[in-house]
Every structure is written in structure tokens, then in C-alpha cells.
FILUM-800462 format. One record per residue: x, y, z of N, C-alpha, C in turn. Coordinates in pm, 1 decimal. Layout:
   n.east  n.north     n.up  ca.east ca.north    ca.up   c.east  c.north     c.up
        X        Y        Z        X        Y        Z        X        Y        Z
...
This chain:
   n.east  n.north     n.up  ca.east ca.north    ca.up   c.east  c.north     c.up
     85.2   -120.7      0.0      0.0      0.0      0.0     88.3    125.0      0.0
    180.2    126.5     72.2    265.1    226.6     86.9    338.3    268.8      8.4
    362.0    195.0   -119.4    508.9    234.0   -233.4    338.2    310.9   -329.9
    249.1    250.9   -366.8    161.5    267.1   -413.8     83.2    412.0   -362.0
    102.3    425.0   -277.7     19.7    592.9   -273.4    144.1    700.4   -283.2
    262.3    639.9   -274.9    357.6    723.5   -281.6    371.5    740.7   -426.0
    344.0    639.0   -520.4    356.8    622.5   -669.5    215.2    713.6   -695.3
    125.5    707.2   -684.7     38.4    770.1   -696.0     85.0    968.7   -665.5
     95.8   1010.8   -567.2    146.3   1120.7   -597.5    232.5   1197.1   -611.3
    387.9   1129.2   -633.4    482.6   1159.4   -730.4    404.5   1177.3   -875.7
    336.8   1092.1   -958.9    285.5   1087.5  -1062.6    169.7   1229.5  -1095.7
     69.6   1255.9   -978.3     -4.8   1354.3   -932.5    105.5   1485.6  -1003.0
    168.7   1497.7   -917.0    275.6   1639.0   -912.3    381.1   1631.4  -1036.1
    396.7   1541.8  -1093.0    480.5   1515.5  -1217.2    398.9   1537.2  -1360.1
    235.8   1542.4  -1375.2    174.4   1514.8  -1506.9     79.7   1629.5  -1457.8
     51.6   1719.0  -1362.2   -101.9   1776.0  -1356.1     -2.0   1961.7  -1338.3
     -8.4   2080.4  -1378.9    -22.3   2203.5  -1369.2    -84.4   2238.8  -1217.4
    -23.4   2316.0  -1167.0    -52.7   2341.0  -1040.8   -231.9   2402.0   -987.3
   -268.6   2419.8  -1108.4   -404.8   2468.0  -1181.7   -505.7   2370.8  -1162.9
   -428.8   2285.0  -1191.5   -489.1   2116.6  -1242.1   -532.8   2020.7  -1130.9
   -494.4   2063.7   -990.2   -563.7   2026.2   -893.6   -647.5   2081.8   -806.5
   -766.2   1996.0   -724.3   -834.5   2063.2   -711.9   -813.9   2171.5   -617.6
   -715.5   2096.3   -526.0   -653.1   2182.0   -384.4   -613.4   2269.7   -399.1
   -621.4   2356.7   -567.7   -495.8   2487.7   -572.8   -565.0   2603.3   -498.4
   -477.3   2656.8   -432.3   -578.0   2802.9   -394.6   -418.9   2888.5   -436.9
   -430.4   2994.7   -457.7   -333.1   3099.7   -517.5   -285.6   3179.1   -348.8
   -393.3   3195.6   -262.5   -381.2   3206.5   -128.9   -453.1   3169.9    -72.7
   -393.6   3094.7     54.9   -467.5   3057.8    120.0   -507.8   3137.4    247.0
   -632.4   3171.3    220.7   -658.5   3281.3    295.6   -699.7   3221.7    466.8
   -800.4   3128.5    510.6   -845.1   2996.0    563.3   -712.7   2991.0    654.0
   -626.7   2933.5    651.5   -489.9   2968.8    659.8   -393.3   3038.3    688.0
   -408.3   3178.5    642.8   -366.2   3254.6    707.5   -403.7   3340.0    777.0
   -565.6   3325.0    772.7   -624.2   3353.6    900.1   -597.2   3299.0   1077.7
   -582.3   3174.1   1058.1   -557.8   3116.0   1159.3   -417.7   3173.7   1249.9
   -324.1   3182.5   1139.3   -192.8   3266.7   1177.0   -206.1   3349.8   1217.9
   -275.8   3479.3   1166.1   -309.0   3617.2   1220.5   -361.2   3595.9   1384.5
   -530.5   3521.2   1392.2   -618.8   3561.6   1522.6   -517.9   3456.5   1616.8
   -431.9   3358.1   1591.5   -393.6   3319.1   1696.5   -246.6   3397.1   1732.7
   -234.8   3528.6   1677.1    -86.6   3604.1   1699.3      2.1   3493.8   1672.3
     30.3   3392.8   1592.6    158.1   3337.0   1591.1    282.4   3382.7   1519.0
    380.9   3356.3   1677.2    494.0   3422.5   1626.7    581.3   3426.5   1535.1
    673.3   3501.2   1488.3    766.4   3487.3   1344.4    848.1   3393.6   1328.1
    861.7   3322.7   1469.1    979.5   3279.8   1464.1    953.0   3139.3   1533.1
    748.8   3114.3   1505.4    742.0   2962.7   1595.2    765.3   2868.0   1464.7
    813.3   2736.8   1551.2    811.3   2620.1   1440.0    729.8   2583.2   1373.0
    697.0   2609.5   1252.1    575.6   2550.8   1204.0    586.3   2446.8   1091.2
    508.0   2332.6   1059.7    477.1   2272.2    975.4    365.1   2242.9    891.0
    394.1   2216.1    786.6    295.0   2186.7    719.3    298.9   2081.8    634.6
    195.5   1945.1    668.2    197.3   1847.5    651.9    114.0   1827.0    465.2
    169.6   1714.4    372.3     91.5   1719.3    262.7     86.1   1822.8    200.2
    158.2   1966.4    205.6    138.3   2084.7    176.7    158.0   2077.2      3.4
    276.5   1981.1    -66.6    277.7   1970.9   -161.5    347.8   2087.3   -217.0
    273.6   2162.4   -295.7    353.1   2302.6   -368.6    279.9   2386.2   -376.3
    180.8   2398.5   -237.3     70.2   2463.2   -194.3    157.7   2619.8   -185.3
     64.5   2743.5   -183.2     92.3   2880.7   -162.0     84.5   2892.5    -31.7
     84.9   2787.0     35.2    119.2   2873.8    214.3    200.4   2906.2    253.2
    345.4   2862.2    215.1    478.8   2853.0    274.1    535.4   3029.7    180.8
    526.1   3026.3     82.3    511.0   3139.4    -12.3    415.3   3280.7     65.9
    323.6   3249.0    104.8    293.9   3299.0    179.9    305.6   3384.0    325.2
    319.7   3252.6    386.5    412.2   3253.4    541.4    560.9   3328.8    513.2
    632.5   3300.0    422.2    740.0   3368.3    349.2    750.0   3521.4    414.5
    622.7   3578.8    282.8    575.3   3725.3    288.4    572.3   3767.1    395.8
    528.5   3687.0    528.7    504.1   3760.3    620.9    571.9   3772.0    696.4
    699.6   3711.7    700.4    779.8   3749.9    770.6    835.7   3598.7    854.7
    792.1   3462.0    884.7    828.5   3345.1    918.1    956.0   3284.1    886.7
   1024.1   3270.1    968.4   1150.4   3224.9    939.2   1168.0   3067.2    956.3
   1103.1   3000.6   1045.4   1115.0   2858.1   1119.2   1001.7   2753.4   1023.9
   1033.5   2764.6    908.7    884.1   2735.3    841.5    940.7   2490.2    791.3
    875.3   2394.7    777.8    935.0   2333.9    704.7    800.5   2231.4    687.9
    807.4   2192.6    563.5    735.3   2097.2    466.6    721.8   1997.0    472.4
    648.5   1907.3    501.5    648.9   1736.6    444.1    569.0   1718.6    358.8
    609.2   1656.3    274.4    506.0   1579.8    155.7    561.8   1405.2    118.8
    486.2   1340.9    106.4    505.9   1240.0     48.4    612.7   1218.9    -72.0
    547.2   1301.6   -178.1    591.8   1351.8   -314.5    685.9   1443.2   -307.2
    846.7   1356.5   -378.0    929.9   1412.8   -415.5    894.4   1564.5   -529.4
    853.0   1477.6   -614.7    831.7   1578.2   -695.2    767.2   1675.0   -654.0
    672.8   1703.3   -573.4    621.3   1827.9   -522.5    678.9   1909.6   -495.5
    782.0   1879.7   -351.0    871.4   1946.5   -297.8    994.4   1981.6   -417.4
   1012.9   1918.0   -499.4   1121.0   1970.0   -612.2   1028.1   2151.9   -646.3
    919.7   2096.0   -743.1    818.6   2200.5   -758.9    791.5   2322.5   -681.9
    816.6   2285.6   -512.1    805.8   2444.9   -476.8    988.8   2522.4   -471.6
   1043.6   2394.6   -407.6   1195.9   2445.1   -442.5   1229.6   2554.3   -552.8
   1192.8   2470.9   -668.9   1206.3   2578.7   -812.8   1164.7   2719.5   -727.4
   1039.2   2725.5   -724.8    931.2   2847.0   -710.3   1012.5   2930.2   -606.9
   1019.7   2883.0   -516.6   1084.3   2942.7   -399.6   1208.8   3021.1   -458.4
   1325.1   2942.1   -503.3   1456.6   2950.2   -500.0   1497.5   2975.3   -383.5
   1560.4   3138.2   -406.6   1642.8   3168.6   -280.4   1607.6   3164.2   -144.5
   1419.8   3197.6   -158.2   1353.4   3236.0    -23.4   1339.7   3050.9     52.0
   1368.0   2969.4    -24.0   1373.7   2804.8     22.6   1527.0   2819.8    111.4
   1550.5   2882.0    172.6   1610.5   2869.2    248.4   1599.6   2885.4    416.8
   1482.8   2938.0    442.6   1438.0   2937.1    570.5   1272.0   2815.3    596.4
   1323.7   2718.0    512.4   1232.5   2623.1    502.0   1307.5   2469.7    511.7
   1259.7   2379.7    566.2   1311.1   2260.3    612.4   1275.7   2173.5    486.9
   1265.1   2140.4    395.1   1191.7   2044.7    361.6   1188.7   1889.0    325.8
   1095.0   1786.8    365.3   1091.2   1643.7    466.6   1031.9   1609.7    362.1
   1065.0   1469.2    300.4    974.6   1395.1    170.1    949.4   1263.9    268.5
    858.5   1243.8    306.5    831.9   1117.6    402.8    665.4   1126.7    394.0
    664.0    950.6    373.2    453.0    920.3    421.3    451.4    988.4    563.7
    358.7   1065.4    582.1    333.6   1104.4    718.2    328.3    974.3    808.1
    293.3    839.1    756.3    308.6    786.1    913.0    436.4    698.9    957.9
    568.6    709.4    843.4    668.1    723.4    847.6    759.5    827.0    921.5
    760.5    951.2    970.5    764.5   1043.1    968.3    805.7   1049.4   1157.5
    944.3   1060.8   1167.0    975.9   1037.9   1340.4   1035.1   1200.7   1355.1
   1000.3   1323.4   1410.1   1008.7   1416.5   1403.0   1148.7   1444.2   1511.6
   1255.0   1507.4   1519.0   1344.0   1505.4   1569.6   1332.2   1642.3   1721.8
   1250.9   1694.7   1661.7   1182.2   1845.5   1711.2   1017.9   1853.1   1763.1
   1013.0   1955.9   1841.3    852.8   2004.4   1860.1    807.3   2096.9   1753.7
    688.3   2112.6   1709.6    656.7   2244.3   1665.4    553.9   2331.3   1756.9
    565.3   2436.0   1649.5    461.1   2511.4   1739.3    318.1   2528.9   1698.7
    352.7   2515.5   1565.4    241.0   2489.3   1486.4    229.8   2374.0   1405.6
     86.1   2294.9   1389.2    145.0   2188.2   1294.7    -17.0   2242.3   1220.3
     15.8   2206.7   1064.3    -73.6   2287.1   1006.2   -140.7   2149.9    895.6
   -221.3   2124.1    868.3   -237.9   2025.1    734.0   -381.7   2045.6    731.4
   -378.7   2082.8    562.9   -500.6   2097.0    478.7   -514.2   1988.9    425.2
   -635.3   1917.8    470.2   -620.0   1793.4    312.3   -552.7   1662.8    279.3
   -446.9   1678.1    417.5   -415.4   1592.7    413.1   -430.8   1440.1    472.7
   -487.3   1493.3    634.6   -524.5   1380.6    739.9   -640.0   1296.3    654.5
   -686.9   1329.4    599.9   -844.0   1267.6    574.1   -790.3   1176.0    464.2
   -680.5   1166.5    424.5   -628.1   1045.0    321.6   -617.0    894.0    402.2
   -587.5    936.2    538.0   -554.4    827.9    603.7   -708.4    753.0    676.0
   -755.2    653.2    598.5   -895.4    567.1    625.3   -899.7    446.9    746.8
   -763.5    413.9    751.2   -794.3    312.1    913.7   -811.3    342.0    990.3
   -877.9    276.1   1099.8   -830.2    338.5   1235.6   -704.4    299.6   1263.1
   -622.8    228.1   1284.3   -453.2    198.1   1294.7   -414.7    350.7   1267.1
   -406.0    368.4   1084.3   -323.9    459.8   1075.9   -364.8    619.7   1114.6
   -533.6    618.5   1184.6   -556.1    704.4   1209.5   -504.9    784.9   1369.3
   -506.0    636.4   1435.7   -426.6    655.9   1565.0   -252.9    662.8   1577.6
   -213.2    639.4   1502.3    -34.7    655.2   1439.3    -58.1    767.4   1468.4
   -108.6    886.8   1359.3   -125.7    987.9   1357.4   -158.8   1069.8   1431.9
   -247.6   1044.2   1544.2   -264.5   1128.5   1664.4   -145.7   1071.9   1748.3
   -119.2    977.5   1735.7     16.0    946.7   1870.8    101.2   1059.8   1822.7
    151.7   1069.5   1692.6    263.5   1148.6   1623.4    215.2   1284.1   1699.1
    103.9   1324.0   1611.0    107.5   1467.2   1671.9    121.4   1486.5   1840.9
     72.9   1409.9   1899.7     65.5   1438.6   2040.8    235.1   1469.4   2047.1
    280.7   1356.9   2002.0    447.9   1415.3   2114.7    502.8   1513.9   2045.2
    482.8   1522.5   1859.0    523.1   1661.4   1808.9    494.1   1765.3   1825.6
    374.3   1814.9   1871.4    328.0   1958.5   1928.3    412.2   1997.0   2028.2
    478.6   2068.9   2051.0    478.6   2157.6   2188.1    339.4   2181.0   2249.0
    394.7   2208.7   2415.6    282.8   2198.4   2542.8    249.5   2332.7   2413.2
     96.1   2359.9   2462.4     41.6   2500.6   2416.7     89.8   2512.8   2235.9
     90.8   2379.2   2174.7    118.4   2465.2   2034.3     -1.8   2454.9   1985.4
    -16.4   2434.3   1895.8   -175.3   2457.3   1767.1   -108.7   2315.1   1705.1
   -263.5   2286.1   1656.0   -294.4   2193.7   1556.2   -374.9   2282.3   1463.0
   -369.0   2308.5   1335.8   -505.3   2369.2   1254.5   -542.4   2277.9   1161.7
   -644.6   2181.9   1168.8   -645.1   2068.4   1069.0   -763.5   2122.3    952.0
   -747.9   2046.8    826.8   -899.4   2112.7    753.3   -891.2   1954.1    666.2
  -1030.2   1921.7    647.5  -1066.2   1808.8    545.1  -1186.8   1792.3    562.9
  -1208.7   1723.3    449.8  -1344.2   1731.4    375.8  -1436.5   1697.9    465.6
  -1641.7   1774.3    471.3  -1661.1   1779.9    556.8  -1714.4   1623.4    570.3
  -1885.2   1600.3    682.2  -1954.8   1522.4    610.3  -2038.6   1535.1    485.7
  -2031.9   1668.8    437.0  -2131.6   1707.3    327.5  -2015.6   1736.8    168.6
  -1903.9   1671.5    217.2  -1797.9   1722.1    113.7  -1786.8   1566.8      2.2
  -1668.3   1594.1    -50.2  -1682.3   1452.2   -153.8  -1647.5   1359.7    -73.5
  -1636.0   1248.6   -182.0  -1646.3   1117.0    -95.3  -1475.2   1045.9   -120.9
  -1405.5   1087.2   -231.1  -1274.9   1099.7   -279.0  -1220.0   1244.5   -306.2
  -1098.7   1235.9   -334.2  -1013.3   1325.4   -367.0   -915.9   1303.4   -450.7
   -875.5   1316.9   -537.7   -792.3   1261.4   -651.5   -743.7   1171.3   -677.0
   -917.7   1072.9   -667.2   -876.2    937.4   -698.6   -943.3    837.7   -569.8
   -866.3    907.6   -484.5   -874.6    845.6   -349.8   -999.4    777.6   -279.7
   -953.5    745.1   -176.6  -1072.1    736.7    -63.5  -1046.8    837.7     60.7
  -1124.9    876.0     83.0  -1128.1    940.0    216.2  -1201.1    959.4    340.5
  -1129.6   1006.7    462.7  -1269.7    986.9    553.7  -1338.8   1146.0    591.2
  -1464.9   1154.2    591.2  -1542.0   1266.4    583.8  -1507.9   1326.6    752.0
  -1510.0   1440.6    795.5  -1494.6   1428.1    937.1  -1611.2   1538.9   1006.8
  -1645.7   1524.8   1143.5  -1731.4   1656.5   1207.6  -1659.7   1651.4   1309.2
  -1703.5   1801.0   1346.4  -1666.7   1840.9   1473.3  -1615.6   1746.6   1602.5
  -1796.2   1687.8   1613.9  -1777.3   1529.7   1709.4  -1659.0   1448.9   1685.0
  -1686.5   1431.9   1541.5  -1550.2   1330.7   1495.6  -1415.1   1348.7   1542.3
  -1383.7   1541.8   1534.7  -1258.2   1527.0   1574.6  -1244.0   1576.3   1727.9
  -1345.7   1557.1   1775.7  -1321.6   1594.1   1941.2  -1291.1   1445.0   1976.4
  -1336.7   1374.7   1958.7  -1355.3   1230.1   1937.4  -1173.4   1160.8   1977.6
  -1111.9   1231.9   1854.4   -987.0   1177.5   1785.1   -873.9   1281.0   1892.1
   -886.7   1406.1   1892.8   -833.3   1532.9   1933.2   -833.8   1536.0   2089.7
   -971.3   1506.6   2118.5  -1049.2   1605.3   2255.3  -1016.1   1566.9   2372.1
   -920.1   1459.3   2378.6   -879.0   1417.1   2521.5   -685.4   1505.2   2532.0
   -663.2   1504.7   2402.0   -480.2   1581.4   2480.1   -494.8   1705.3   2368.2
   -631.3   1767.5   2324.2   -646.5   1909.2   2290.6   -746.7   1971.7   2313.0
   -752.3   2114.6   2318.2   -836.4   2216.8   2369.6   -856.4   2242.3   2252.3
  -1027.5   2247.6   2210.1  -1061.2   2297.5   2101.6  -1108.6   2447.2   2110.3
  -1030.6   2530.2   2020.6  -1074.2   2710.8   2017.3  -1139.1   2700.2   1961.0
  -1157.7   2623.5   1810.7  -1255.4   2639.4   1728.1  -1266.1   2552.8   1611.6
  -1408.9   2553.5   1549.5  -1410.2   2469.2   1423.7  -1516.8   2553.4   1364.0
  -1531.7   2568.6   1199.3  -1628.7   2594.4   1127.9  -1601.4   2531.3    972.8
  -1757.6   2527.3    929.0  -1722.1   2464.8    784.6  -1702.2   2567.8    634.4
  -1673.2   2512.5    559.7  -1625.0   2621.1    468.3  -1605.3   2585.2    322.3
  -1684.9   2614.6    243.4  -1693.6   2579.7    108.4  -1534.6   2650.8      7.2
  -1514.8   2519.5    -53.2  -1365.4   2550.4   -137.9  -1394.2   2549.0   -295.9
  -1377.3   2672.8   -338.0  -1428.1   2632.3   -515.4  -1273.5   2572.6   -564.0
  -1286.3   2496.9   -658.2  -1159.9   2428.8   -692.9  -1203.0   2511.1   -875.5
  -1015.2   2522.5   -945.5  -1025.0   2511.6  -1037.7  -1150.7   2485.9  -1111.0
  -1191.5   2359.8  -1131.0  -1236.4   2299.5  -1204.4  -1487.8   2354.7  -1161.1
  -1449.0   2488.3  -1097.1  -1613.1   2510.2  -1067.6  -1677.7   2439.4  -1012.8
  -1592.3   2339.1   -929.5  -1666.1   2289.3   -815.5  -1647.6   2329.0   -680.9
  -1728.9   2288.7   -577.7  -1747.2   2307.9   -473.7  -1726.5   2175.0   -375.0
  -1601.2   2201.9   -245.8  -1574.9   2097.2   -176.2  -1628.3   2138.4    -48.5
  -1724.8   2103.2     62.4  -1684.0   2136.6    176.8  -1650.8   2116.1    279.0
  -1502.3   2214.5    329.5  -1433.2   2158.7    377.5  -1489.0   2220.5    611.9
  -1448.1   2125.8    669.6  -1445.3   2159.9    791.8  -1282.0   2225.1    859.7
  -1281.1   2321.4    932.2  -1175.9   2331.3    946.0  -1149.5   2351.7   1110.0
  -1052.4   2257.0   1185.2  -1072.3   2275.9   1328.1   -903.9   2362.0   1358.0
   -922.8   2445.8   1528.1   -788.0   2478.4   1575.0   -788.0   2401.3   1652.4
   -708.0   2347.4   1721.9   -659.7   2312.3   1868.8   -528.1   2389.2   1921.8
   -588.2   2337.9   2014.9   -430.8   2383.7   2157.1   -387.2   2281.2   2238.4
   -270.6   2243.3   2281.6   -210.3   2123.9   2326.3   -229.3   2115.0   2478.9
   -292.7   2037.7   2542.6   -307.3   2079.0   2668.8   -156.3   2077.5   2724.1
């Protein structure tokens, strides 16, 4: 399963225009909202999981973030923002690893993923994933997670995925995080459709 979703989006990021998926947003505004109302600082650790050759880091850039670094599955992605970046890819870490591969050497302060958790359909690998984050957060850091809602699709490029609510992620979250907030939020993609997505914060107790 594992060489196979990795083959899957190397191939994704190697044949499709950054246009060409549905996840493109030019800014992510969703996103950098969260940055703003929670004052996070210039200089906290942040990650961003699945980010791909997403405009957040480009973003985060602009604003002044220095401690910024990437994981994606897909080599080729991370090649893709490299290019884009150039010089400013230097205050960026960037990690090509399956997230549940992925043994973090550091805390962050922020751990950020759009789009990406909801790829993972077991419960096994769904609990990997909360073990991970638990010891990667710093006490008091943020989680800002977003994926599709229950009223959103049922795949994602290709995929399977799991739909999530609020309940769902208090459920998964709500025993070693403090939830500030969740709301849902419609995503037009390229292609004139409509995804909708839920998007939660946490805080690390």
C-alpha cells in the first residue's frame, strides 16, 4: 500500500499544472487567518503536513516566518516548490516522508495540514497519527487541521477518504487538545466545483 500511494502522488505532481488540482488556492486565505487571530509568532516552528507546492509557505514567506518546514510524500512536489521558492527556500526545512513514516526530531509550534489527514482511512493509521502529533506539538502549540466535511466529496484525486465533524474530531483530538474552534467552509476548486471543507484549531493541553 505504501510504495503505491507514494507512486500515486509523485505521478499527481509530475503530469497535472498546479491549476490542475483541485486543492490549488493561489492564497490561502483559511490559513492565514488562523496565523493572524492566533498572533503566531515569526519565529514559531511551524509545519505543514501534505502541503505539496501549496501557496502557504510562499505565503508565510511574505510575512515574515523564518522557522517554516514541509512534508510531503511527493518528491516531486517538494522539487516544484523548491524551483518556485529559490532563494527564499532557504528558511524552510523540507521532509519527503509518508506522514506515518515520519519520526520528528523536534517540537513544533504549529502543525498545520489541509487535506491531508483525511487520506488516512484506518483506524490503525488514524491513531499513528494522533500518537505522532501528540508528542510533536509543543505543550500550548496549535494543531489547525482542515478536510473534507460530512457534506464534502467522498474521494479526492482518486482516493478514498474519511469525511470528518466536529464530534468526529473531538472524538480523535479532545482528550490531549483544547478545542478554540471549528467551522465549515466551502472551497471552489479550479475545475467550478465546490468541496466542503471543515476546518478545526486546537491547543495542546
Amino acid at each position: 500500500m505504501g510504495n503505491s500511494k507514494k507512486e500515486h502522488w509523485e505521478k499527481v505532481f509530475a503530469t497535472k499544472q498546479e491549476i490542475e488540482v483541485s486543492w490549488y488556492q493561489h492564497k490561502p486565505e483559511t490559513s492565514l487567518n488562523f496565523f493572524k487571530e492566533n498572533n503566531i509568532s515569526k519565529n514559531a516552528k511551524i509545519i505543514d503536513i501534505g502541503g505539496g507546492d501549496s501557496y502557504l509557505i510562499d505565503s508565510l514567506l511574505e510575512l515574515g516566518y523564518v522557522n517554516l518546514f514541509l512534508l510531503d510524500i511527493s518528491a516531486n512536489a517538494i522539487e516544484r516548490i523548491k524551483n518556485r521558492l529559490g532563494e527564499k527556500s532557504k528558511n524552510v526545512t523540507f521532509i519527503v516522508s509518508d506522514i506515518l513514516d515520519f519520526k520528528p526530531e523536534i517540537t513544533f509550534d504549529v502543525w498545520h495540514d489541509r487535506a491531508s489527514f483525511h487520506f488516512l482511512t484506518s483506524d490503525n493509521d488514524i491513531v499513528i497519527y494522533k500518537n505522532l502529533i501528540v508528542n510533536a506539538i509543543a505543550t500550548s502549540g496549535f494543531l489547525f487541521i482542515g478536510t473534507f466535511s460530512e457534506n464534502g466529496p467522498l474521494k479526492c484525486s482518486g482516493l478514498e477518504i474519511t469525511q470528518y465533524s466536529e464530534a468526529k474530531f473531538e472524538t480523535i483530538f479532545g482528550s490531549e487538545f483544547d478545542k478554540i474552534n471549528c467551522f465549515l467552509e466551502n472551497h471552489n476548486t479550479p475545475f467550478d466545483t465546490i468541496q466542503n471543507f471543515i476546518f478545526c484549531t486546537y491547543k495542546k493541553k
